[in-house]
N, C-alpha and C positions, 0 to 999 in steps of 0.2 A: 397421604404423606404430606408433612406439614414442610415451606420450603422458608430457610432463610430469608434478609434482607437482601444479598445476591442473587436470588433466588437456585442457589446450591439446595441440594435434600438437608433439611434438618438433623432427619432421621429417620430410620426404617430401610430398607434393603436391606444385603449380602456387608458384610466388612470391606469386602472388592470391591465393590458395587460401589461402594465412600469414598475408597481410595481412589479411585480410577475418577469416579465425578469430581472430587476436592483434587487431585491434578490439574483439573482442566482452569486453563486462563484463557481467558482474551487471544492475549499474547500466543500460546501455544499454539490456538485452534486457528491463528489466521497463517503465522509458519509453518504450520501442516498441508492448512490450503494452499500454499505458495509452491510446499516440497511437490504438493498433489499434480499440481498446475503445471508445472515446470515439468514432471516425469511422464504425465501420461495424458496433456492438452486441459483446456481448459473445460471442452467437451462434457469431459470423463469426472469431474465434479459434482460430486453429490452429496446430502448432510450424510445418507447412510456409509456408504462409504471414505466418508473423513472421520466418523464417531467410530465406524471399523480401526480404523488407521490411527486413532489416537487411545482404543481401547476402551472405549466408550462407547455409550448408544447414543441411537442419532437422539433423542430426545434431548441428551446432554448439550449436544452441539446447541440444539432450539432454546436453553437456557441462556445463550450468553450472544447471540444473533437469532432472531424473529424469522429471518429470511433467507433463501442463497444468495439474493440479490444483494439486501445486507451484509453479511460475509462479504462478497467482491467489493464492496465499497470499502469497507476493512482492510482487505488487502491490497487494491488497491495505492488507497493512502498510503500502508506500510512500505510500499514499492515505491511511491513518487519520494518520500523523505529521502530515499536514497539521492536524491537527483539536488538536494538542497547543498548548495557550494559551503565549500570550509576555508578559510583564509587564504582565499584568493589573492594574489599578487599580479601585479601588474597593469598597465593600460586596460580601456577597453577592451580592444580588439583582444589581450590574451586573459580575463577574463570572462570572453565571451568563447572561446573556444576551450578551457578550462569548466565551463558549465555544459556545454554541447557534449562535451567528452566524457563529463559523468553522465550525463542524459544516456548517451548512447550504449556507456556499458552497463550503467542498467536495465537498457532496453535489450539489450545482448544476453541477460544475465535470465531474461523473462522475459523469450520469446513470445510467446502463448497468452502471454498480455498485453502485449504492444498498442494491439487495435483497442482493445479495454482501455487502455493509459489514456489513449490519443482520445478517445470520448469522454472519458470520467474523468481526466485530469482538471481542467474547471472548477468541479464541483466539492469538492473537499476539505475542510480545515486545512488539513495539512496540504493541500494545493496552493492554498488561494496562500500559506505563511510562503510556501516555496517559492511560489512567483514573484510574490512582493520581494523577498530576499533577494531574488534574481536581479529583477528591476533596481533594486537598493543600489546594488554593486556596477550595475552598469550608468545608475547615476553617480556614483561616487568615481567611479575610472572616468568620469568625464562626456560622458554621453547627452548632448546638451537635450534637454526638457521635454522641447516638442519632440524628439526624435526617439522617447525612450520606447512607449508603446512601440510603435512601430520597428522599431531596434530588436526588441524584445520577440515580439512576436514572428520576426522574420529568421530569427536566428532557432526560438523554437521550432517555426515551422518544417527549418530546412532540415534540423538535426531529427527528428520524429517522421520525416518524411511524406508530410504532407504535400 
């Protein structure tokens, strides 16, 4: 079977078989692992059983993530964007508890990844945009210079539960 530049099937299978692989996105397959995660532990994770779950075979899944471990960084990231502040108002101090508070209902919202976040959070594009963003806002409310890291990271630390 010859495969696209996505590497989607070109062609050859079932008419389903097209349907169900030309469904699948990125996007889909990591929302799937999140629904997966969230319902039945992070444990219970597997490509066979999310290629089940999106009507797909696992091979499908292996088109669009190499890895599981890849996938979790995927989801991951998709999970810490939520944590990224939106026109925060006020002081320091209430945009710093305005970002804690998304933090934590995301960590609320995705139990089963907490301990995940709390490691992988670092390492991410969309980590390292988040932090910065964080950082931005707590320099911009006033948070003088020497004090940001340290600002930053203690207010992470407490709300993540480190």
């Amino acid at each position: 079977m010859t495969e696209s530049d996505d590497g989607r099937p070109a062609s050859g299978g079932s008419k389903a078989a097209r349907r169900s692989a030309s469904a699948l996105t990125r996007e889909r397959i990591v929302n799937a692992a999140i629904a997966l995660i969230d319902a039945q532990g992070i444990e219970a994770l597997s490509m066979r059983d999310l290629g089940r779950e999106l009507g797909s075979s696992t091979m499908a899944v292996y088109r669009y993530f190499e890895s599981k471990e890849q996938l979790l960084d995927a989801v991951i990231d998709q999970v810490v964007g939520a944590f990224e502040p939106a026109g925060i108002n006020g002081d320091w101090a209430a945009k710093a508890k305005a970002m804690s508070l998304r933090v934590r209902a995301t960590m609320l919202a995705h139990p089963e990844l907490a301990d995940l976040i709390g490691r992988e959070f670092r390492r991410s594009p969309t980590s390292l945009r988040v932090n910065a963003h964080m950082i931005e806002e707590l320099d911009g409310a006033g948070v003088p210079p020497a004090m940001l890291a340290q600002t930053y990271w203690t207010i992470s630390s407490y709300t993540t539960g480190y």
